[in-house]
N, C-alpha and C positions, 0 to 999 in steps of 0.2 A: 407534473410541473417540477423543473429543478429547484432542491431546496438551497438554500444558503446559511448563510454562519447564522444569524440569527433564530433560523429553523432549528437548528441542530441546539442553541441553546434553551431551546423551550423543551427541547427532549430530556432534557436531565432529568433523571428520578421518575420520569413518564413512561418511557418509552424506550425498550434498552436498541441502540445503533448500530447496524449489523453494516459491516466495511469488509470489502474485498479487496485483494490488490487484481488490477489487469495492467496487462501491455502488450495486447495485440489488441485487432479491429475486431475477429468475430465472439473474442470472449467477452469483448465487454458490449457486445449488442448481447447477449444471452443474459448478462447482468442486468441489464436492466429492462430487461425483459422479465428476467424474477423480480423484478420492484427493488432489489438494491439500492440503497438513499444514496448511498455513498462510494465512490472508489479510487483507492488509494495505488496513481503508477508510482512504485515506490523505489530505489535505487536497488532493490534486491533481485530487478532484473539483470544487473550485470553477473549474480550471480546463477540464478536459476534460469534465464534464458541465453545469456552470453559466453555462459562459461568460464567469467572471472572470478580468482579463487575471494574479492572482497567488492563490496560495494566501492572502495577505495576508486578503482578501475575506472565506475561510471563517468562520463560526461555530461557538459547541459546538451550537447548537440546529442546523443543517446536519449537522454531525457524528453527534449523538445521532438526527438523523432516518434518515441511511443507514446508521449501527449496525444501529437495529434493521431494519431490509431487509434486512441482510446477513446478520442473527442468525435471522429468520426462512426465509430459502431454508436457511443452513448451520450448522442445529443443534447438529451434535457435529464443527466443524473451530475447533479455536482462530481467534481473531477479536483482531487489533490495532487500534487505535480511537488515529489521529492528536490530539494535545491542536493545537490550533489558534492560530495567530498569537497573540500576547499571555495566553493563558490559562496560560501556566505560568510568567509573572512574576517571581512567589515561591513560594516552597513552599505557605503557604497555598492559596493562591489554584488551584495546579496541585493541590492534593488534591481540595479542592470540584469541582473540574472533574474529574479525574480520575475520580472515584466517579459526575459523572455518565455517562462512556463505560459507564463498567465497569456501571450501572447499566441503561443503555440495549442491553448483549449483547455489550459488549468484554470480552473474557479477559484482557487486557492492555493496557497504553498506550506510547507513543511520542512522543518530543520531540526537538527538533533542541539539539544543541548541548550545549557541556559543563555544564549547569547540574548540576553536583555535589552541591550545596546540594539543591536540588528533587529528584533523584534517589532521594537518600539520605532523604529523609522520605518519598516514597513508597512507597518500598520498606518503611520502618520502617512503614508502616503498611499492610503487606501486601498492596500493588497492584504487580504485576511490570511491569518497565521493558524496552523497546528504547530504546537509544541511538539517534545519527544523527549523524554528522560529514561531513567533507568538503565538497561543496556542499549550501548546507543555506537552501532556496529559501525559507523565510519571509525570513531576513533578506539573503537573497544579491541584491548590485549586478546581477548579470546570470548567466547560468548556463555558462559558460565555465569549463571542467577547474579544477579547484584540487590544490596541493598541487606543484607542478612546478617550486617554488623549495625551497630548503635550508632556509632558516626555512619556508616553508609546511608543509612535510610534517613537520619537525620537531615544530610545534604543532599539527599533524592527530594525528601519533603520542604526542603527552601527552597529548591530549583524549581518543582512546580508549582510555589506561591508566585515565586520571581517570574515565571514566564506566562502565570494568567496575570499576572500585574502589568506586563507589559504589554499584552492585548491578545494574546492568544485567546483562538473562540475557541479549542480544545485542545485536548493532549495526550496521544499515546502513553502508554504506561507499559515499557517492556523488560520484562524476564525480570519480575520484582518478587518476592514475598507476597501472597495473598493477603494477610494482613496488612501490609503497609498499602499495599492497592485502594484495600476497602478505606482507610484512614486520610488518606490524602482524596479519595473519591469523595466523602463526605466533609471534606477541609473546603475541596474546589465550587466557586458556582459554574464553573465551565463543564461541560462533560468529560470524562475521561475514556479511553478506547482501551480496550485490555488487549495484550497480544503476550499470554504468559503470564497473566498477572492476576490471572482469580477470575469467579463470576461476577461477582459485585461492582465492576467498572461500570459506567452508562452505557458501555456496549463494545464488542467485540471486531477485531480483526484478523484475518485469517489471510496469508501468503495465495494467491490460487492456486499456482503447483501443487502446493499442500495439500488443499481441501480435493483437486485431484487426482491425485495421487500419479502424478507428472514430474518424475527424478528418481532419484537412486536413494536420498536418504529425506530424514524431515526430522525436525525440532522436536523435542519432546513434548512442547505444549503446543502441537497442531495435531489436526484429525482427517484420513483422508475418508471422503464420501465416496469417490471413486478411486479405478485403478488403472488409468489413463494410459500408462508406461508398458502394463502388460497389452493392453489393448492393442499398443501398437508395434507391439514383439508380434502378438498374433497377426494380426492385419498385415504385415512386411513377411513373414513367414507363408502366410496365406497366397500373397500377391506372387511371390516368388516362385511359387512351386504352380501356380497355373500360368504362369511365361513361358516355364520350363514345358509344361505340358501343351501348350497352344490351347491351353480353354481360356485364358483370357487372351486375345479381345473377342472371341467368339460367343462369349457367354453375356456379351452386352447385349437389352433390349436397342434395336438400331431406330433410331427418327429418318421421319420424310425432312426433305429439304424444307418443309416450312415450318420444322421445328416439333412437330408432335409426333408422338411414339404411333 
């Protein structure tokens, strides 16, 4: 059963929330085929599948295209839908946009930053919010830890009062101090999602690429489980040298016309 904002808020302190990102159709049928509660198509597809050197890049029409992929493999796993670079302005503006995620198979949306304002009118108008504080890569100079001064963390720690006040059901928390993680996790009644930010959060998020080891390089606070990239160094390597040779397509098991081998 898809859970929703309110599921997610009985998890706090229960139950740590394990979030993936996907944005194609067969990753995220495999998701949620592992039980994954949660999956987040996050704007970091512009950079790890499109090839743009920032999230900056992405579109809501990029957005609403891997929505619905992600909506299509995973039916009944709640589905967050990143509002992208400049589309949440103003409150206006982040509604129009917002309803078109939510339109396109997001259960919910996601913004970086304390916009309170925009929050608070999304929410009034019945589209549930994740926050995002800490390093917050649309508008971030470079992607280097935040929050490791006394004012940093200070205004790291208003901005996620300020954005579960305005009705966020939870909140990323990236590339912070593990301490301040644990300290604003214990401040919030909302869960918070750690991505770089310690174990202590309500629960964790991990890039897919990452956890597959699908690129060239990865963050320092990701882990790959596999190694996707060499796999298909091998596999193209493989393929190549039996065209050259004529074993493939001869080394195919052939079907009858009615489909069985």
């Amino acid at each position: 059963m898809k859970m929703q904002a309110q599921d997610f808020l009985a998890m706090k302190a229960v139950k740590p929330i394990a979030m993936l990102t996907a944005y194609t159709c067969p990753v995220a049928r495999g998701l949620e085929k592992a039980g994954i509660p949660v999956i987040l198509v996050g704007d970091t597809v512009g950079m790890v599948e499109m090839g743009f050197e920032s999230t900056r890049d992405v579109t809501i029409e990029h957005m609403e295209y891997h929505i619905g992929a992600v909506r299509r493999g995973a039916p009944d796993t709640h589905i967050i839908g990143d509002l992208p670079y400049n589309t949440d302005r103003n409150p206006e503006i982040a509604l129009v946009n917002a309803r078109r995620l939510i339109a396109a198979g997001a259960d919910s949306v996601k913004l970086e930053g304390p916009k309170v304002d925009v929050i608070e009118h999304l929410v009034s108008q019945g589209i549930p919010v994740v926050g995002h504080t800490g390093l917050t890569p649309q508008t971030a100079k470079n992607f280097a830890k935040v929050g490791r001064t006394e004012s940093d963390a200070k205004r790291i720690k208003e901005e996620s009062v300020a954005i579960q006040k305005a009705g966020a059901f939870m909140l990323v928390l990236e590339h912070i101090p593990y301490e301040l993680a644990n300290v604003i996790t214990a401040t919030l009644a909302v869960p918070t999602i750690g991505i770089g930010a310690g174990p202590n959060c309500d629960g964790q998020v991990l890039v897919i690429n990452d956890a597959l080891g699908l690129g060239d390089y990865w963050p320092p606070f990701s882990k790959q489980y596999a190694h996707v990239s060499q796999s298909i160094l091998e596999v193209a390597k493989l393929f190549s040298k039996e065209v050259e040779s004529m074993e493939f397509p001869n080394n195919i098991i052939q079907f009858s016309s009615s489909g069985k081998r």
